[in-house]
VORO-726260 format. One record per residue (C-alpha): residue number from 1; residue in three letters; y negated, x, z negated. Coordinates in steps of 0.001 Angstrom, whole numbers. Layout:
residues N
SITE  fipa  fise       yy       xx       zz
SITE   NUM   ALA        Y        X        Z
...
end
This chain:
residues 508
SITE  fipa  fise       yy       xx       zz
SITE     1   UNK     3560    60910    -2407
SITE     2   UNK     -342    59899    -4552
SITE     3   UNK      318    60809    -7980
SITE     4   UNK    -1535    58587   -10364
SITE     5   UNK    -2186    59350   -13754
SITE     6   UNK    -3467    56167   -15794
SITE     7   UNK    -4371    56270   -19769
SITE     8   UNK    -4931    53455   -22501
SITE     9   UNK    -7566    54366   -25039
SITE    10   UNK    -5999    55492   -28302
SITE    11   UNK    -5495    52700   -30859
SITE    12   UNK    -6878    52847   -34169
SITE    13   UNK    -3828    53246   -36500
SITE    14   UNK    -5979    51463   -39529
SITE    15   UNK    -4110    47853   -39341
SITE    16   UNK    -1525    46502   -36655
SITE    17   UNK    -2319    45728   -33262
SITE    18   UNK    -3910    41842   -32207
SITE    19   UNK    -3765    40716   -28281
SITE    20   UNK    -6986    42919   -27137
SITE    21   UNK    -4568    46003   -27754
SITE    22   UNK    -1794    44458   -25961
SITE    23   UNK    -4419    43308   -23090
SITE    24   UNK    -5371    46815   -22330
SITE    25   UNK    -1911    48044   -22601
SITE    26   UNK     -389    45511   -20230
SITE    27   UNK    -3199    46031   -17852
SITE    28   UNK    -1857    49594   -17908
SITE    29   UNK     1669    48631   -16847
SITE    30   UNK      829    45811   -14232
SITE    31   UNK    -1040    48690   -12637
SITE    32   UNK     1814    51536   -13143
SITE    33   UNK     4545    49185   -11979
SITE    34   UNK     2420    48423    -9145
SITE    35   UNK     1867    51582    -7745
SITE    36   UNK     5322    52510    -8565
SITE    37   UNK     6417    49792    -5912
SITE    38   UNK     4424    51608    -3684
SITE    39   UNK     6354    54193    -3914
SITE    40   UNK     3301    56473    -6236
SITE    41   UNK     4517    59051    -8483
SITE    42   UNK     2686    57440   -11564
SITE    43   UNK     2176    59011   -15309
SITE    44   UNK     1041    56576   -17553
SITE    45   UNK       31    57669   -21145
SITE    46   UNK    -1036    55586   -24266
SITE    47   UNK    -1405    56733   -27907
SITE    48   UNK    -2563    56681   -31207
SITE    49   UNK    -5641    57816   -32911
SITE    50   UNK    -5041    58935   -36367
SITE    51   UNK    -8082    60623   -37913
SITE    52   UNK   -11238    59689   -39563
SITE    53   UNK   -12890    58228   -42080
SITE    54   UNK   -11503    54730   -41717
SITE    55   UNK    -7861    56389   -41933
SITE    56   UNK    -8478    58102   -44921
SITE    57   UNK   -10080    54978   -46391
SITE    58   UNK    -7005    52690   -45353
SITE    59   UNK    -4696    54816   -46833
SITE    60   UNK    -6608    54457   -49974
SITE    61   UNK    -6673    51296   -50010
SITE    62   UNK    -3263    51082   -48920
SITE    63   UNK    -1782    52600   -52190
SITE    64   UNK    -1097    56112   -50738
SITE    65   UNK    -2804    59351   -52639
SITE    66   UNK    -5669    61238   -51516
SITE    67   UNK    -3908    63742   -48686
SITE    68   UNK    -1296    61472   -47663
SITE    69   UNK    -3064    60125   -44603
SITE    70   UNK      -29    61215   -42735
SITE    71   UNK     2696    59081   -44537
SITE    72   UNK      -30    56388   -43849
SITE    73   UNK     -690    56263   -40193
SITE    74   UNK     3339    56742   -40111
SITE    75   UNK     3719    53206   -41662
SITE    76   UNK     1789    51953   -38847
SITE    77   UNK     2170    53503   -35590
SITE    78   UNK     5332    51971   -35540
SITE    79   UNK     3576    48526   -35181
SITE    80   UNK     2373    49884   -31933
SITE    81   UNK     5282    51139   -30333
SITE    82   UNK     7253    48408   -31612
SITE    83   UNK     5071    46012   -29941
SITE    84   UNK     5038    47961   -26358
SITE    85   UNK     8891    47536   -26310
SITE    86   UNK     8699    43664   -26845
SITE    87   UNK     5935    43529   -24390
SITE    88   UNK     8224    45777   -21857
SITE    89   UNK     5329    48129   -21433
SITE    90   UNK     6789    51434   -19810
SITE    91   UNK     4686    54338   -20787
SITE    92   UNK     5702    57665   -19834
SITE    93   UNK     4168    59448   -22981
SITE    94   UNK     3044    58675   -25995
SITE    95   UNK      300    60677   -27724
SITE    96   UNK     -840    61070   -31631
SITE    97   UNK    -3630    62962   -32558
SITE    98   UNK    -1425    64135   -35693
SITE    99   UNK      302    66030   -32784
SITE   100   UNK      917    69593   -32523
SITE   101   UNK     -333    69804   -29747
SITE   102   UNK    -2839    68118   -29462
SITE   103   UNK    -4656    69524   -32388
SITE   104   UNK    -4165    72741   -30819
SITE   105   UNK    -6380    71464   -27526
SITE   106   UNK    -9391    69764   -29448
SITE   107   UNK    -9114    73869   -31295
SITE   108   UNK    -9276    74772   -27808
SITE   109   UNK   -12032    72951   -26184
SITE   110   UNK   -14267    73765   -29545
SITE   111   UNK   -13540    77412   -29014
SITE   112   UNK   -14595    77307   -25594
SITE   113   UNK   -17479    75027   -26311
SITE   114   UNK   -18699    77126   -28652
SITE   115   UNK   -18123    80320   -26958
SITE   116   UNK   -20175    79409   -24041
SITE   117   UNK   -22940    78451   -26849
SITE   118   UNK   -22878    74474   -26434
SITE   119   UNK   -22322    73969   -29877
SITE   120   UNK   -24922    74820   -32799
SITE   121   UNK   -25086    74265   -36122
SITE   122   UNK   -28107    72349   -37949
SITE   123   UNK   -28921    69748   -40599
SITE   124   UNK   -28759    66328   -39678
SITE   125   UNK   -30527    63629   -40869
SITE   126   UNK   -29799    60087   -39716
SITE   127   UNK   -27305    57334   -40076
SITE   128   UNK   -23617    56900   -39854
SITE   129   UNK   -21677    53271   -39393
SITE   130   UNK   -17864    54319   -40701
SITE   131   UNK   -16424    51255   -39076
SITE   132   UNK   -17832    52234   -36277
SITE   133   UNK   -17101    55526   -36188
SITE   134   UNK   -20732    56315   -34729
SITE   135   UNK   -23644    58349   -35560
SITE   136   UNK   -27618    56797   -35219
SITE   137   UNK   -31074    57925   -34996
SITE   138   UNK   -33436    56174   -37383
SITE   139   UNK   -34734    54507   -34271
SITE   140   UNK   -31633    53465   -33566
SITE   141   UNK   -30503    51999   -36542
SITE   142   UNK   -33137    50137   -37744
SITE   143   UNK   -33007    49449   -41403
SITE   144   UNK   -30098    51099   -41395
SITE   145   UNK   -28219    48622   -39854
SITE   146   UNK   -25434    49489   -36683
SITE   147   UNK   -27288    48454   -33846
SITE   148   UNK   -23222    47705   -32677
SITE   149   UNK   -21518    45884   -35438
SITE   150   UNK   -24287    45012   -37514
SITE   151   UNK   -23227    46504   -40753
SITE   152   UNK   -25090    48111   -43179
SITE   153   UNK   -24675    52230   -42156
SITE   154   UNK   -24801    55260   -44554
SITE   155   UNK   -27459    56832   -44903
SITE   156   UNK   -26764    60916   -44070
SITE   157   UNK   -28488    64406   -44795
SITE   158   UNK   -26188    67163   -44128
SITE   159   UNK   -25295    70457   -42249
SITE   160   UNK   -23219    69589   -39116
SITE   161   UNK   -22178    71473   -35787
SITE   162   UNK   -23688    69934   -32732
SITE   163   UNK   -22776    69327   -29149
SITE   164   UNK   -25537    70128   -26395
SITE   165   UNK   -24867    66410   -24311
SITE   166   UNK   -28672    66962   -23425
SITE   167   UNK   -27906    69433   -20720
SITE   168   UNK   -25863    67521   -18861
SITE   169   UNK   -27567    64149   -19146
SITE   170   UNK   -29226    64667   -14786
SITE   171   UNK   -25542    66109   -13630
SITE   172   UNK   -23641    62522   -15178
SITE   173   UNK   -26752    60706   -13499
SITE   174   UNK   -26330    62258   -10511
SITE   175   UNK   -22425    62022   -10930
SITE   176   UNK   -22536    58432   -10842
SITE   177   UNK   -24883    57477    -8348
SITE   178   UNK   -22947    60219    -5570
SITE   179   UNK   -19329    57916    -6438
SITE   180   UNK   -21447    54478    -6028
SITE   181   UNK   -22527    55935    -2646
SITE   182   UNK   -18943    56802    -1633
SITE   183   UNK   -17882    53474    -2794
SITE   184   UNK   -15677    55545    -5198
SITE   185   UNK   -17410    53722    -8365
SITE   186   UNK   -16849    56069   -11611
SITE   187   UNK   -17268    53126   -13596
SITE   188   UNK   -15672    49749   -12935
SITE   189   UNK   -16933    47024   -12874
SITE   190   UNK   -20443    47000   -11454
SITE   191   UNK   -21887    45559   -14489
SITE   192   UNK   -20900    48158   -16760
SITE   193   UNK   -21455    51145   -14552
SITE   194   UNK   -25191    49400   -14106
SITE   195   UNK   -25668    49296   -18313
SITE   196   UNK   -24343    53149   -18033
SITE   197   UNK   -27137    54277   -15668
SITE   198   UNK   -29791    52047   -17401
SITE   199   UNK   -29016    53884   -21172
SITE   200   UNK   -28862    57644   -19156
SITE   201   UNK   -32136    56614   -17331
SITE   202   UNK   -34262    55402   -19961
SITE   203   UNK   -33141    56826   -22857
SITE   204   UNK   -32688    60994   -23686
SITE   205   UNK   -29539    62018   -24923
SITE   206   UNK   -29139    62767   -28394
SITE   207   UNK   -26828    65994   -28990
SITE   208   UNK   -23472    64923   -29947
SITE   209   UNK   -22626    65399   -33602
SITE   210   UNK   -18919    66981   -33445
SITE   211   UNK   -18268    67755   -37283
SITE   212   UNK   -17856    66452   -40770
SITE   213   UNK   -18066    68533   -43704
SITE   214   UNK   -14932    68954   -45662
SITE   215   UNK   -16584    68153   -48775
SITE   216   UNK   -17159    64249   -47721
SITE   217   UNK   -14092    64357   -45050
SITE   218   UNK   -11216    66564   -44944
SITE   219   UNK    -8596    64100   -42841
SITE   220   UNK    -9087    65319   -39420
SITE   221   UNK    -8985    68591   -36792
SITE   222   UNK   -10157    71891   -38377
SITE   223   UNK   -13388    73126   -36717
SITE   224   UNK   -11451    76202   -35577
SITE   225   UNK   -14312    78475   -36098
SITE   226   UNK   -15274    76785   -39656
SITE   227   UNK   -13143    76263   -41805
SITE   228   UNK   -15347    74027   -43943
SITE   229   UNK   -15267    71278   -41328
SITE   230   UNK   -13504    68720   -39777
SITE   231   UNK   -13797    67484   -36449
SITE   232   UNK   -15771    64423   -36004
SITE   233   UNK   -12640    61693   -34615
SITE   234   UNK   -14121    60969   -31127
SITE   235   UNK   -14386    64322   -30198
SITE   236   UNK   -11214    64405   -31131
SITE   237   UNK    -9770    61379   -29765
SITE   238   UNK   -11280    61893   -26413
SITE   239   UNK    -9316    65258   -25921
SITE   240   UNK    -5832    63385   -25762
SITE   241   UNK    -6130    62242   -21920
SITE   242   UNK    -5970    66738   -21450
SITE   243   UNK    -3471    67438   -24345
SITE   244   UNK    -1278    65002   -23723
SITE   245   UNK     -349    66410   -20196
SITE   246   UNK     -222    69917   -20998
SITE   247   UNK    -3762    71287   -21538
SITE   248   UNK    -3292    73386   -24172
SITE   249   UNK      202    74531   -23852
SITE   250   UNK     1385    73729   -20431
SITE   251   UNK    -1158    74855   -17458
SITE   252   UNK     1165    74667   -14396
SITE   253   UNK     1577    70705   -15696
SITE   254   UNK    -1762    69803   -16437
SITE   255   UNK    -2940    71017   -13353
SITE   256   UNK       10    69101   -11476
SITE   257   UNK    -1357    65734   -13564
SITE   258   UNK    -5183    66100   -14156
SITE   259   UNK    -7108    64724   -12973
SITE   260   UNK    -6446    61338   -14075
SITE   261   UNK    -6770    58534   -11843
SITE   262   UNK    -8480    56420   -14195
SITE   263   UNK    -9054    55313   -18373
SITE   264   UNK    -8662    51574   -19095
SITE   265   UNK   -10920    50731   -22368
SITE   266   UNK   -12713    48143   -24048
SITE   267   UNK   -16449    47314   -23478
SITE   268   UNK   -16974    48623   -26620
SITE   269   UNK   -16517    52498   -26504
SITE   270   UNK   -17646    52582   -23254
SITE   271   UNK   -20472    55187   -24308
SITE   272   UNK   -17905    57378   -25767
SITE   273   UNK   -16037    57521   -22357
SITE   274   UNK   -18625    57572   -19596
SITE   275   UNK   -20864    59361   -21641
SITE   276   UNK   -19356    61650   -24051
SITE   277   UNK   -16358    62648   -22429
SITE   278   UNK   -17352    63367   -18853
SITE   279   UNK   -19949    65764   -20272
SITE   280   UNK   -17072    67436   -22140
SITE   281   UNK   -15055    67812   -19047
SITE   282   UNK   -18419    69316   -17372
SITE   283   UNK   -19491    72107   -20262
SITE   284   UNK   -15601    73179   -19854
SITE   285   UNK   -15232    73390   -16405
SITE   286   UNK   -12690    70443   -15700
SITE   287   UNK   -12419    67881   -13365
SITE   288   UNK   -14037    64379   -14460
SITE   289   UNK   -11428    61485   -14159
SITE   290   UNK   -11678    59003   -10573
SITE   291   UNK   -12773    55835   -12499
SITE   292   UNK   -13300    54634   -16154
SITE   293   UNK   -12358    50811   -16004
SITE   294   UNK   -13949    48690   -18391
SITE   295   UNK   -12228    45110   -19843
SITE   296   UNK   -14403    42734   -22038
SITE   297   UNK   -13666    41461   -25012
SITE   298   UNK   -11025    38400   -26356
SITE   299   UNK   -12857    35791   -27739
SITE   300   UNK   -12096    33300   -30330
SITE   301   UNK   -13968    30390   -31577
SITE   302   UNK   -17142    31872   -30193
SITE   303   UNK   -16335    35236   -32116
SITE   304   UNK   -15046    38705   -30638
SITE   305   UNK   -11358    39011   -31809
SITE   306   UNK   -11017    42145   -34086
SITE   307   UNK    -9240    43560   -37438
SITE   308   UNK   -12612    43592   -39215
SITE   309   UNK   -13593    40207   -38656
SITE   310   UNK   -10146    38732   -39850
SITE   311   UNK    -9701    36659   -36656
SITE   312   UNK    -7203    38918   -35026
SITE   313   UNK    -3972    36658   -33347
SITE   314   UNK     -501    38507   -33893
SITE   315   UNK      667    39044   -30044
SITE   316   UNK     4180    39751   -32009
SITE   317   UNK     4150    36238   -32829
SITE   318   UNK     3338    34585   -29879
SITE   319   UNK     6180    36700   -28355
SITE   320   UNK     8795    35587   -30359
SITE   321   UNK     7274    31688   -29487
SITE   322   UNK     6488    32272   -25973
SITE   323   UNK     8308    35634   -24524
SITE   324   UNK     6813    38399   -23603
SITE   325   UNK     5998    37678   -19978
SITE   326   UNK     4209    34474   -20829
SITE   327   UNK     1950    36820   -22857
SITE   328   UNK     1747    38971   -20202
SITE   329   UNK      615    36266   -17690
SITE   330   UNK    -1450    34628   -19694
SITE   331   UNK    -3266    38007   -20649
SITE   332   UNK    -4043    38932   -17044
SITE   333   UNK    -4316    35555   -15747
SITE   334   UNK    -6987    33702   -17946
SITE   335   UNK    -9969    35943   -17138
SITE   336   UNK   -11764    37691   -14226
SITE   337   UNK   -11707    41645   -15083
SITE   338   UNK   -14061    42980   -16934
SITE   339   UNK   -15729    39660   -18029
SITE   340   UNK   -14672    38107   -21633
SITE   341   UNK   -11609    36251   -22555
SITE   342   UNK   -11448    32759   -24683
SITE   343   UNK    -8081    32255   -26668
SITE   344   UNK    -6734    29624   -28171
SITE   345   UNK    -3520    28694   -28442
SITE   346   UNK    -3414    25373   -26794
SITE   347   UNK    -5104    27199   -23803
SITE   348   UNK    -2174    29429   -23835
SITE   349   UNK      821    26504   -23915
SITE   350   UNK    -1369    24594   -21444
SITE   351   UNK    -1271    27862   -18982
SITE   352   UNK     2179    28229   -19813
SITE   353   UNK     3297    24384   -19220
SITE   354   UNK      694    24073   -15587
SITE   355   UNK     1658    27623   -14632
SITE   356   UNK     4939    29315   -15589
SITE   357   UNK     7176    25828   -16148
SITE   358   UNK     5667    23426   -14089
SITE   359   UNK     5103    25483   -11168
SITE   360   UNK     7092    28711   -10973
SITE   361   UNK     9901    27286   -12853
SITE   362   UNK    10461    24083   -11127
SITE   363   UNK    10197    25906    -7750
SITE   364   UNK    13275    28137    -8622
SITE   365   UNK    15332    25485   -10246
SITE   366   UNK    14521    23240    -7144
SITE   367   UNK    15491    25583    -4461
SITE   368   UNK    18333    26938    -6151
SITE   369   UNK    19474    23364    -7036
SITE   370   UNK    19529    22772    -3329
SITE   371   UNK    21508    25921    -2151
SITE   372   UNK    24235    24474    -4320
SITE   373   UNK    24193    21061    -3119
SITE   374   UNK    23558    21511      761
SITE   375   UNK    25263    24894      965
SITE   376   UNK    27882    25563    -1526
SITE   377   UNK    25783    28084    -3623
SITE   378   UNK    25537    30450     -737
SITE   379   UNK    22554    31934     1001
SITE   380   UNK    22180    30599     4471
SITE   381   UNK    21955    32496     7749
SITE   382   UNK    18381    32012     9505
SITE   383   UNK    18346    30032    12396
SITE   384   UNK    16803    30498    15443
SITE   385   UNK    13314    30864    15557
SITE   386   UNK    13327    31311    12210
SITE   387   UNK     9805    32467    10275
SITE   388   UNK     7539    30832    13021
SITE   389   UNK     6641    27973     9750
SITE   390   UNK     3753    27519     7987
SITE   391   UNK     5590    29102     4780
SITE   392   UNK     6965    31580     6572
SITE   393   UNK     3349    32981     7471
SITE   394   UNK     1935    32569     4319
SITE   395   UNK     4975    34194     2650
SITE   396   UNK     4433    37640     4365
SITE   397   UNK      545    37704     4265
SITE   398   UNK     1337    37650      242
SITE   399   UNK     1501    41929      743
SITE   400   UNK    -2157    42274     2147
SITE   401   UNK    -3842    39461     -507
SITE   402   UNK    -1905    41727    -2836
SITE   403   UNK    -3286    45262    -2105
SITE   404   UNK    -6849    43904    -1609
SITE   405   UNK    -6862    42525    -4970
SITE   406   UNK    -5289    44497    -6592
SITE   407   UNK    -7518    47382    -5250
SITE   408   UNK   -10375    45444    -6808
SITE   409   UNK    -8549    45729   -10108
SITE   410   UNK    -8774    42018   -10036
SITE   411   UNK    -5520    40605   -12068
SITE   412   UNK    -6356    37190   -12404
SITE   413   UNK    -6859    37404    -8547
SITE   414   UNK    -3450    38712    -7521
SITE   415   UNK    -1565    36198    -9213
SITE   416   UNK    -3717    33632    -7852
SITE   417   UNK    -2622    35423    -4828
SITE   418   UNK     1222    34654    -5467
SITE   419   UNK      334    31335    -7266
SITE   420   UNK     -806    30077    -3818
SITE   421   UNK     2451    30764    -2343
SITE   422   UNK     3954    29519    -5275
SITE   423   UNK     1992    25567    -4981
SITE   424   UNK     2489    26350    -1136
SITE   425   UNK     6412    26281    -1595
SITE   426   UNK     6437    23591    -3676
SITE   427   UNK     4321    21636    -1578
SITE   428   UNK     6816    22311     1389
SITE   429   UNK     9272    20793     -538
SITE   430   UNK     7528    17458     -794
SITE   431   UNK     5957    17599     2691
SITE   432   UNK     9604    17829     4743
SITE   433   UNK    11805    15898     2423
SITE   434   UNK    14979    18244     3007
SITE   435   UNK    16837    14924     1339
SITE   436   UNK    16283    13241     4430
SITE   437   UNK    16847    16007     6460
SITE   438   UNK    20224    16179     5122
SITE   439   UNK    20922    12094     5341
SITE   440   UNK    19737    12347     8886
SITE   441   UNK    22282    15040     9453
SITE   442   UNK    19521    17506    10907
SITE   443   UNK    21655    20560     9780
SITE   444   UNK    19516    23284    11643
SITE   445   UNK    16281    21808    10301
SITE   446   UNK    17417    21516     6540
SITE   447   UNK    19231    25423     6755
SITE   448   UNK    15484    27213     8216
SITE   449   UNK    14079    25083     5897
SITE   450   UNK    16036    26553     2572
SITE   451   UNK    15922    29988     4299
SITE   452   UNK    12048    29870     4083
SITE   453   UNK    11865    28836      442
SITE   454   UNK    14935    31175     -150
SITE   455   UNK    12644    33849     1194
SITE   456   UNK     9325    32600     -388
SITE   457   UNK    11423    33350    -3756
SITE   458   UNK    12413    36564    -2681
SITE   459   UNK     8851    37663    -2031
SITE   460   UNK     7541    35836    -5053
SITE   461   UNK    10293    37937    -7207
SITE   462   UNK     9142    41448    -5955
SITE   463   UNK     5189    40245    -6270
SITE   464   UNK     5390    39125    -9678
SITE   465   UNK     6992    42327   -10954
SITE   466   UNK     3932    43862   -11602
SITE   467   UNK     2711    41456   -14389
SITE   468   UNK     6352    39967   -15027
SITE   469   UNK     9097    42448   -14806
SITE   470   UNK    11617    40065   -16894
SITE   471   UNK    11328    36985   -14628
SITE   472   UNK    11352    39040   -12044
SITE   473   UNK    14932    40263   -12977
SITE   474   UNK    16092    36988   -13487
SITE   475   UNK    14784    35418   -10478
SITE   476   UNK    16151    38481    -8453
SITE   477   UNK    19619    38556   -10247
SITE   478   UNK    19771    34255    -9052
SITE   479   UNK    19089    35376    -5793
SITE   480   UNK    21916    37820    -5704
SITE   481   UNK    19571    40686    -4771
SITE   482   UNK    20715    43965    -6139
SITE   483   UNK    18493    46905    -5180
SITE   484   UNK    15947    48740    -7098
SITE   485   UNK    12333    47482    -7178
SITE   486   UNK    11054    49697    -5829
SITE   487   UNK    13477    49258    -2438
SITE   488   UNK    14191    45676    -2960
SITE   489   UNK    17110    44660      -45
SITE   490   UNK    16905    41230     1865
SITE   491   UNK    18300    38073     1065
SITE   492   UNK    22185    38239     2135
SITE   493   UNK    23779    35756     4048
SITE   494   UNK    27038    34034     2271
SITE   495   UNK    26101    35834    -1063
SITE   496   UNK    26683    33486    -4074
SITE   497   UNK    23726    32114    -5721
SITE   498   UNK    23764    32292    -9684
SITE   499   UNK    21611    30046   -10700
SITE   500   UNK    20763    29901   -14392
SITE   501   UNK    18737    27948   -17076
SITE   502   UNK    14917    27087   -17207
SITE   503   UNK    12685    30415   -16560
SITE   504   UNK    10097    28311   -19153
SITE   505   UNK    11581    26183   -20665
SITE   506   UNK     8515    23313   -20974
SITE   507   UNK     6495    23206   -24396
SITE   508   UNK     6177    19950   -26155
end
């Protein structure tokens, strides 16, 4: 049995969560449900990130005291895992930095880091960007502006304990280009893992700045071996994918888990994770993760979606409009991985009307409409000769255009994948006319004909799972199948049919 351990980034506890958190996250669970129906041991973590200046400023300006951070980011994180459950996402753990635990690891790491003299203490003299979260050169920020977000950074000259990145900047080179040659890409997709090796090749790492005095910060991680500092909230951060599977307090299961299979993030702290953290697993000795895969951005009205810019869309909302597995299709279906995603919502109800009513809807409510008129409501035995059609073939090469694509990480392309099938099924309903077949008394032809579609569903039902696991309930509980997912049974002759409502019902 492969056991697969899969992260999320940590979400920024500041505000509540818009649909590029919920993108990431459902990415997550398409891929842990998958490779569950494999039959995969999978551990799939997600979590919040709690520290930092942009907490302590939130809390602020939330009302709460100086030193009540923690009351704060407990207002919120229930946002988060509020949203999961109405999004059916089925993490196995989920991680705060507030945690025990887990401040006890980033202590850890420090310790050891510093032990083994990569960490140093001197002044430094540059610029910070607080939304951000990120440090610059005056090179870098240029007029003291974030060369990311464009906002006007602070302008620092202070004492601060430093990371030496520098040393390993030829080992993550090297790193990178050995997986490329095994066709084991640390960095997915090309594009991004391209933009990595550009910035290590032409650029020379910077050490890492991995403290804030207490003095200007003091909502964070102790620096364990000075106590007038805080540790700076990516270091921090990054340390979750080790505590949260026993690193610090559980070594016989952290080295059952670790190393993970692979980090889904944003385009946007990519830096932090195939830069910064790999080089953290190296100067401690641990194994580097298999593959850092990198999303874009959701785009609306030309603009990046975020909290900052005010143009955030409430998935919650389009939830309790839509359900949660039209979200979920529309998340995964509307853009090639890795590339950027335009929302609107009339491109959403459009989706949902073309896609998930007209198509996948209709089909069920057509077939199962038919079982009850030609056959009582029972599921016909196959004829002779039966899965020699042109549906029948397609139907079972569904598993191979599955595992292909979804080994490219492609989600837009696997349900394409089933969406073929889909059009394919409903085509074969208009191509043989099984209302003539039935006038014309051709019993055999009309019964291997409803066994094909009846299978078609069956297939469709298990397929969709992934990306859909509530209409793939319902379309398995019309079609009388009762086993697990994971070991779904066949279709059983004479078992009654149940056939219920609209799956989407149509928007007007």
């Amino acid at each position: 049995m492969k056991k697969i351990y899969i992260t999320s980034p940590l979400y920024y506890v500041n505000a509540s969560p818009h649909i590029g958190h919920a993108y990431t996250e459902v990415m997550c669970d398409a891929v842990a449900r998958f490779e569950k129906q494999r039959g995969h041991k999978v551990f799939f973590m997600t979590g919040s990130d709690e520290h930092g200046e942009k907490i302590e400023n939130a809390a602020l300006e939330a009302g709460f005291a100086a030193g009540e951070e923690k009351k704060f980011v407990d207002t919120i994180v229930p946002r988060f895992t509020s949203l999961w459950k109405k999004l059916n996402i089925g993490y196995d753990h989920f991680i705060r930095t507030t945690d025990k635990m887990h401040e006890e690891a980033v202590k850890k790491v420090l310790t050891l880091l510093y032990e083994k003299n990569k960490i140093y203490k001197k002044v430094y003299k540059g610029w910070f960007c607080t939304p951000c979260e990120a440090f610059w050169s005056d090179s870098q920020a240029k007029n003291g502006v974030c060369p990311d977000c464009g906002r006007r950074a602070e302008k620092l000259d202070e004492e601060n304990y430093f990371f030496k990145i520098s040393e390993y900047q030829n080992t993550l080179i090297n790193h990178i280009k050995k997986k490329r040659a095994e066709k084991t890409p640390f960095i997915i997709p090309r594009m991004r893992e391209n933009e990595v090796l550009s910035f290590l090749e032409k650029n020379k790492l910077q050490d890492l700045c991995v403290s804030r005095p207490k003095s200007r910060l003091s909502w964070g991680v102790e620096v364990p071996f000075d106590k007038n500092f805080v540790t700076y909230v990516w270091f921090d951060a990054l340390v979750n994918y080790i505590s949260g599977v026993g690193y610090a307090d559980k070594e016989s299961r952290f080295d059952s888990i670790w190393p993970a299979y692979g980090h889904f993030i944003g385009k946007d702290i990519l830096r932090h994770h195939a830069v910064y953290w790999p080089i953290m697993l190296m100067a401690i000795g641990e194994k580097l993760p298999g593959h850092i895969f990198t999303h874009g951005w959701w785009v609306i009205k030309g603009e990046k979606m975020s909290k900052s810019k005010g143009n955030a869309v409430d998935p919650g909302v389009l939830i309790e409009k839509y359900g949660a597995d039209a979200l979920r299709y529309f998340l995964l279906s509307a853009v090639q991985f890795g590339h950027d995603g335009v929302f609107s919502e009339e491109l959403f109800i459009r989706k949902y009307n073309d896609d998930l009513a007209n198509d996948l809807g209709n089909l069920v409510n057509r077939t199962l409409t038919m079982v009850e008129k030609y056959f009582e409501g029972k599921i016909p035995g196959p004829p002779r000769g039966f899965g020699a059609g042109s549906l029948a073939r397609k139907t079972k090469s569904l598993g191979g255009a599955l595992e292909k694509t979804m080994g490219d990480f492609s989600f837009s392309g696997a349900l394409a994948a089933i969406w073929e099938l889909i059009n394919a099924a409903n085509k074969y309903i208009e191509d043989t006319a099984p209302w003539k077949l039935n006038r014309e008394g051709k019993a055999e032809e009309l019964t291997g004909f409803i066994c094909e579609l009846l299978e078609a569903l069956r297939v469709i039902a298990i397929s969709i799972y992934p990306f859909m696991p509530v209409t793939s309930g319902g379309i398995r509980k019309q079609l009388a199948l009762k086993g697990s997912i994971e070991k779904v049974e066949s279709l059983k002759t004479g078992a009654k049919i149940s056939k219920a409502g609209p799956l989407f019902p149509r928007i007007q």
